[in-house]
Backbone as JSON Lines, residues from 0, in Angstrom:
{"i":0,"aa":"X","n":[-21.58,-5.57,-12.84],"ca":[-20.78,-4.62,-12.07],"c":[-19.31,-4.87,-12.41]}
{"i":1,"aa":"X","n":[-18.85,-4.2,-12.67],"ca":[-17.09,-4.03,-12.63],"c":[-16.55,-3.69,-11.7]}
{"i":2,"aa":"X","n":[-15.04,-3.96,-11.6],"ca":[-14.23,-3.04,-10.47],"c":[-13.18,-3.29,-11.29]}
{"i":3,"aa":"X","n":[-12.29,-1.92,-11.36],"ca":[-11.12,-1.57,-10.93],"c":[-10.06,-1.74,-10.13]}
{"i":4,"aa":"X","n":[-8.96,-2.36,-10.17],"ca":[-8.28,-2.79,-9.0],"c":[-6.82,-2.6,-9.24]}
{"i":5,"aa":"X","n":[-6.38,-1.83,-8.38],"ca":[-4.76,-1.49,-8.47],"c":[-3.84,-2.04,-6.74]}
{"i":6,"aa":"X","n":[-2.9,-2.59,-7.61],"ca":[-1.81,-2.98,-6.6],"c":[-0.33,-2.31,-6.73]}
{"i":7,"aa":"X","n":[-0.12,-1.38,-6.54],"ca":[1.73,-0.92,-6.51],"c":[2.16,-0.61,-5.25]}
{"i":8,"aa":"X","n":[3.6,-1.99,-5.33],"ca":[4.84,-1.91,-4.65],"c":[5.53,-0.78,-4.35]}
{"i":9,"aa":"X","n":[5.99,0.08,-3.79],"ca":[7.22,0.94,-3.98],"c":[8.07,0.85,-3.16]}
{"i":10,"aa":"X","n":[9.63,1.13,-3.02],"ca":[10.37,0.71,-2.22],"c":[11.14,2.52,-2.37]}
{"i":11,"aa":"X","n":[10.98,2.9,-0.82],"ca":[10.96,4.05,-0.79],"c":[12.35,3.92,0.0]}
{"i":12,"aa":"X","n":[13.26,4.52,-1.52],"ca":[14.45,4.85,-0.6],"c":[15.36,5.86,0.57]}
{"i":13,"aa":"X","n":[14.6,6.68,0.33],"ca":[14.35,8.21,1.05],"c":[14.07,7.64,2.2]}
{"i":14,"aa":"X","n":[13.35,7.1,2.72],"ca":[12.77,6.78,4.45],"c":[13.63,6.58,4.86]}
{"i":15,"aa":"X","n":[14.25,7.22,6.22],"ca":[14.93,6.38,7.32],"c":[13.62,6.08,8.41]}
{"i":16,"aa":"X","n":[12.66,6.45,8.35],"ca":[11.87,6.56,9.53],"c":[10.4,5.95,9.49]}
{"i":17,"aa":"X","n":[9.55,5.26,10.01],"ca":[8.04,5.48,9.53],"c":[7.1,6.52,9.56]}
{"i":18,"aa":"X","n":[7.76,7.57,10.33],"ca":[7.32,9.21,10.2],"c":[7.63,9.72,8.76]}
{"i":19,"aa":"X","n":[8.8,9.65,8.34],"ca":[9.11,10.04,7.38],"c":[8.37,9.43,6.02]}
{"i":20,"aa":"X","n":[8.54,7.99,6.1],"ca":[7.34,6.98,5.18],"c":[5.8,7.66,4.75]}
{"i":21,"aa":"X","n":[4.94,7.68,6.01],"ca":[4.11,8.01,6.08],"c":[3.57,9.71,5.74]}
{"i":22,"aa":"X","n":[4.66,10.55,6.2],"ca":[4.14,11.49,5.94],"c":[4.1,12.2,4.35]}
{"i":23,"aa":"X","n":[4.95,11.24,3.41],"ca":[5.33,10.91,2.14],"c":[4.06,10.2,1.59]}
{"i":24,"aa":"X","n":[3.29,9.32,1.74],"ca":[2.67,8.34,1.23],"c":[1.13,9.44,1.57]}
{"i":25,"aa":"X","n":[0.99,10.16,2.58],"ca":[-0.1,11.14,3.07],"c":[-0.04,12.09,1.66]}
{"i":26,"aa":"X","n":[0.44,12.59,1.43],"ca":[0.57,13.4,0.24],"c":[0.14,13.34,-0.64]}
{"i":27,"aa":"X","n":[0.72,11.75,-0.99],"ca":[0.7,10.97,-2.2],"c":[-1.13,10.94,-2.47]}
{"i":28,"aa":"X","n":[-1.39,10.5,-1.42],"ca":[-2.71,9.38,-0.92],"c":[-3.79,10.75,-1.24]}
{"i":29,"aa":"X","n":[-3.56,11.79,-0.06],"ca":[-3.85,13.03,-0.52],"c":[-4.73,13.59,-1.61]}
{"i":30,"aa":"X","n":[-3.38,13.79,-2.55],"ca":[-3.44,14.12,-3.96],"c":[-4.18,13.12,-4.75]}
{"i":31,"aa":"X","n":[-4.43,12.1,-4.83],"ca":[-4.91,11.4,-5.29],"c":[-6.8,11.66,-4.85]}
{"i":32,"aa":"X","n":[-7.08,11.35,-3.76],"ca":[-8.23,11.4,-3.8],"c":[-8.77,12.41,-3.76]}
{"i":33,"aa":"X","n":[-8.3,13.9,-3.5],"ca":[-8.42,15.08,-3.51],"c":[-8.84,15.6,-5.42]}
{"i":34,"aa":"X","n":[-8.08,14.91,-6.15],"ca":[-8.1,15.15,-7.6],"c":[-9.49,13.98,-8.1]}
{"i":35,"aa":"X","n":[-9.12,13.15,-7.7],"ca":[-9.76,11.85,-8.66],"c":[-11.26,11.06,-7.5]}
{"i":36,"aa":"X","n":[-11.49,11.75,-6.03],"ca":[-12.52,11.1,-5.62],"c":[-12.44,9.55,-5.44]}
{"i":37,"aa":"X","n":[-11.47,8.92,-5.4],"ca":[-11.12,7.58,-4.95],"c":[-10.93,7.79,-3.7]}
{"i":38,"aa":"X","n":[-10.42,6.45,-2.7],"ca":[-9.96,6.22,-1.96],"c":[-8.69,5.02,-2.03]}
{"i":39,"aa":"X","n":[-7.44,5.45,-1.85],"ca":[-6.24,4.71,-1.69],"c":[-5.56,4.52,-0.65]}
{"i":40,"aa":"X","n":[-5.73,3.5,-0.22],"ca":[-5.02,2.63,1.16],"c":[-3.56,2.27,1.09]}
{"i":41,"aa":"X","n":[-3.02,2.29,1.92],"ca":[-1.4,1.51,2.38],"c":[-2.1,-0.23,2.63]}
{"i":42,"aa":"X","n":[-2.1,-0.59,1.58],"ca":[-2.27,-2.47,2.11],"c":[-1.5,-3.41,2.27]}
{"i":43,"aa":"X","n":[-0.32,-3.0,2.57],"ca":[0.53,-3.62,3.06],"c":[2.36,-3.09,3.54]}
{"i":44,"aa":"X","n":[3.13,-3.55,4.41],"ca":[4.24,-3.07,4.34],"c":[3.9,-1.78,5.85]}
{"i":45,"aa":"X","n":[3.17,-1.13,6.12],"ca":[3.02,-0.84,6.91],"c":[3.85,-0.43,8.09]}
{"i":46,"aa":"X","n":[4.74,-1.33,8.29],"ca":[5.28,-1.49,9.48],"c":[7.17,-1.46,9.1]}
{"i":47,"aa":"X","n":[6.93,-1.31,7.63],"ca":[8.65,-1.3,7.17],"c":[8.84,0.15,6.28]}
{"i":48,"aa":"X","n":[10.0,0.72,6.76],"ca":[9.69,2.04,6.56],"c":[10.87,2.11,5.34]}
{"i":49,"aa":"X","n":[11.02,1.53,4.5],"ca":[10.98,1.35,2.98],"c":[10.46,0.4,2.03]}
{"i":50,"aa":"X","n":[9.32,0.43,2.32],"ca":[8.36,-0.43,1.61],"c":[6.76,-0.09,1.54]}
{"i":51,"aa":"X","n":[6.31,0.1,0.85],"ca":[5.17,0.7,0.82],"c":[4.12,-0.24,-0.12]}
{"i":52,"aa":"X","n":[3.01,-0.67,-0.31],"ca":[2.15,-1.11,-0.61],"c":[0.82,-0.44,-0.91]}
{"i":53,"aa":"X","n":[0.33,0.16,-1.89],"ca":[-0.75,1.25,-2.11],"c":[-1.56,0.13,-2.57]}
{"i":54,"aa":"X","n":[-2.94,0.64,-2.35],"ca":[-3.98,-0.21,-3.51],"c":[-5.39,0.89,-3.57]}
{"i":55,"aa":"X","n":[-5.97,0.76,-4.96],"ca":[-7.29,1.35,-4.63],"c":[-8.39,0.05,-5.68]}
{"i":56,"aa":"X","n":[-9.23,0.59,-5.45],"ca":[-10.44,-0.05,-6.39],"c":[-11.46,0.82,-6.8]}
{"i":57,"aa":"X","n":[-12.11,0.77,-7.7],"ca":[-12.63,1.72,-8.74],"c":[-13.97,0.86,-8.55]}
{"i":58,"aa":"X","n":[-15.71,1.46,-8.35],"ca":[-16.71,0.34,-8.94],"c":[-17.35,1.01,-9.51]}
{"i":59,"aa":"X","n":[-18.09,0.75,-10.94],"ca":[-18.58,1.09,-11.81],"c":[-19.13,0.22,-12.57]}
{"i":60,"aa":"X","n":[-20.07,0.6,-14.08],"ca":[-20.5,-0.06,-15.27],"c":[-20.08,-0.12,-16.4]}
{"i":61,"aa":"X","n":[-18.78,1.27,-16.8],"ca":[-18.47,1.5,-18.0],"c":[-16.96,1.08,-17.47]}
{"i":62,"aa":"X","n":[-16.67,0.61,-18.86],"ca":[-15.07,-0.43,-18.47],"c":[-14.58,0.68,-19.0]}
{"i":63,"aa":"X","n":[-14.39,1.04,-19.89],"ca":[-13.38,2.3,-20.41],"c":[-13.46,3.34,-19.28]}
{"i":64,"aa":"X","n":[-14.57,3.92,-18.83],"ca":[-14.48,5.15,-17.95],"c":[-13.71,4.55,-16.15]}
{"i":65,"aa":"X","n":[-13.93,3.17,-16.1],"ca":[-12.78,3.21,-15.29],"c":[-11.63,2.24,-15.1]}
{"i":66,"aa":"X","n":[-11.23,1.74,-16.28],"ca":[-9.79,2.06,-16.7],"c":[-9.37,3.0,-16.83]}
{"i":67,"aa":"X","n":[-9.87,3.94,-17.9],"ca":[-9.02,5.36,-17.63],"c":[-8.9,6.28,-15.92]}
{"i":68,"aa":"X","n":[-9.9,5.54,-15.32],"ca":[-9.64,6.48,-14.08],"c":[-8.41,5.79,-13.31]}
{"i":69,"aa":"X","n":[-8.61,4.99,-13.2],"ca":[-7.29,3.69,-12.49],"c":[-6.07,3.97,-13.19]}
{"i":70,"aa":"X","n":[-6.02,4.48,-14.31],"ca":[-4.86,4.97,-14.69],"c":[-4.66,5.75,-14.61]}
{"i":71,"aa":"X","n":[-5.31,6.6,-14.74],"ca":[-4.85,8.32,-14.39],"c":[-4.4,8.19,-12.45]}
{"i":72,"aa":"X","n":[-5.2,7.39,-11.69],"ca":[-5.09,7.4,-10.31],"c":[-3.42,6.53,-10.27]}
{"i":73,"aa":"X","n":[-3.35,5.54,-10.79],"ca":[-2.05,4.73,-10.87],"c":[-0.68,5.86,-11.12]}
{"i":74,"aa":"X","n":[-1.23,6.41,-12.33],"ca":[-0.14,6.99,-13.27],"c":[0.23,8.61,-12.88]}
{"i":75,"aa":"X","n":[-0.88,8.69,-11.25],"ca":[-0.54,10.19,-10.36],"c":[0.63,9.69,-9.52]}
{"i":76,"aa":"X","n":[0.29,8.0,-8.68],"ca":[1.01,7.87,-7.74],"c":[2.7,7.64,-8.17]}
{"i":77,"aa":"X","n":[2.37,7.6,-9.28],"ca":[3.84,6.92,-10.04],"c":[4.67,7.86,-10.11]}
{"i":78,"aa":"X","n":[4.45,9.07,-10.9],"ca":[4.55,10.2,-10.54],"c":[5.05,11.04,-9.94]}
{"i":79,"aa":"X","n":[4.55,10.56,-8.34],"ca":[5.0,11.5,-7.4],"c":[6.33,10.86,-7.29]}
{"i":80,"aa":"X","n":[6.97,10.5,-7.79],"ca":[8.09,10.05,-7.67],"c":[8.5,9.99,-6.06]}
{"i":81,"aa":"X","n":[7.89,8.95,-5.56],"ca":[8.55,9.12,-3.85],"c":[9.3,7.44,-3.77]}
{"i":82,"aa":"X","n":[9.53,7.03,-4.7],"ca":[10.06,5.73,-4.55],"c":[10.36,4.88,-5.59]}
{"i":83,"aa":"X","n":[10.97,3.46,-6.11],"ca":[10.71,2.89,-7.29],"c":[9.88,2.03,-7.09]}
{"i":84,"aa":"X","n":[9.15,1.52,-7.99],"ca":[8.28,0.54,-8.08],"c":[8.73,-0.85,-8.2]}
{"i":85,"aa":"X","n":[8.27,-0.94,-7.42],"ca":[8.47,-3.0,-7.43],"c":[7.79,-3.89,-7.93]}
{"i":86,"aa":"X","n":[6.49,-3.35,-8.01],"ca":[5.36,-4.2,-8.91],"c":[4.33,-3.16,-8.93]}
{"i":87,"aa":"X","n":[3.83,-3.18,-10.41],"ca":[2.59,-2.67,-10.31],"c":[1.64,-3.5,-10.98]}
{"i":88,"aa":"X","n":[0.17,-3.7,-10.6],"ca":[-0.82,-4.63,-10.94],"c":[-2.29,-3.86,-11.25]}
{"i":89,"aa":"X","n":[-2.55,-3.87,-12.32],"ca":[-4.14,-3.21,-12.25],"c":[-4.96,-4.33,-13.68]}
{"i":90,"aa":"X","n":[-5.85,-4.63,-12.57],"ca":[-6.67,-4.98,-13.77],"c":[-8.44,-4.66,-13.17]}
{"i":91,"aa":"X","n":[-9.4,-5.27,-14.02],"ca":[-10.6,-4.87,-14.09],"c":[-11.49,-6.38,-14.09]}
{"i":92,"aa":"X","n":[-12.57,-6.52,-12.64],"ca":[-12.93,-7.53,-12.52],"c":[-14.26,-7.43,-13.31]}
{"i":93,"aa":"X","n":[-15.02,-8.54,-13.47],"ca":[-16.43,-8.32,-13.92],"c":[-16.95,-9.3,-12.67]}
{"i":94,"aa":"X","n":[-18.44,-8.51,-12.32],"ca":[-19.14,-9.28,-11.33],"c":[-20.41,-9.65,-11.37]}
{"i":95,"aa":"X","n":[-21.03,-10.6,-11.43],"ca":[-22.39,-10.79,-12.41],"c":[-22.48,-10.41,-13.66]}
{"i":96,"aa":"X","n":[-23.76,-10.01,-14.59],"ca":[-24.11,-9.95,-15.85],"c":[-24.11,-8.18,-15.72]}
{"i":97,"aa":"X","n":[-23.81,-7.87,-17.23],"ca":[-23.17,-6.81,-17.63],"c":[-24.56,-5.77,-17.92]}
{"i":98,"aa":"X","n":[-25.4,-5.91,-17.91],"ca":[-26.96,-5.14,-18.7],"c":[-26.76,-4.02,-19.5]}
């Protein structure tokens, strides 16, 4: 089994508010799973309304088919230009034997 795993920072300079944060990151989050059938979470930062923390995870068998999805899902949120990035992290775990 594989997974997919993305971590990006963004530091959203636009927010004065966590209304404003959130209803920005809804969009984002939105569009993303609306297009690509993932699910992407706020995992951290939460509570600071210029700082944002996205993550998703991908599980599958074929390593190419989801890398390319983690990137296309990464390379939507990036995109939406709602902030700069502070870190971005994706890599691809292996879990048991591959068959």
């Amino acid at each position: 089994m594989l997974i997919a795993v993305a971590r990006i920072e963004l530091r959203l300079t636009f927010a004065h508010s966590l209304k404003e944060k959130r209803r920005a990151l809804r969009s984002v989050i939105d569009r993303a799973q609306a297009r690509f059938g993932v699910h992407v979470a706020e995992v951290a930062g939460q509570d600071t309304w210029q700082r944002a923390v996205l993550g998703f995870a991908i599980v599958g068998s074929d390593r190419q088919t989801l890398e390319s999805l983690q990137y296309k899902v990464g390379d939507l949120i990036l995109a939406s230009d709602i902030g700069l990035v502070v870190s971005d992290t994706r890599e691809c775990l292996v879990f048991g034997d591959l068959d």
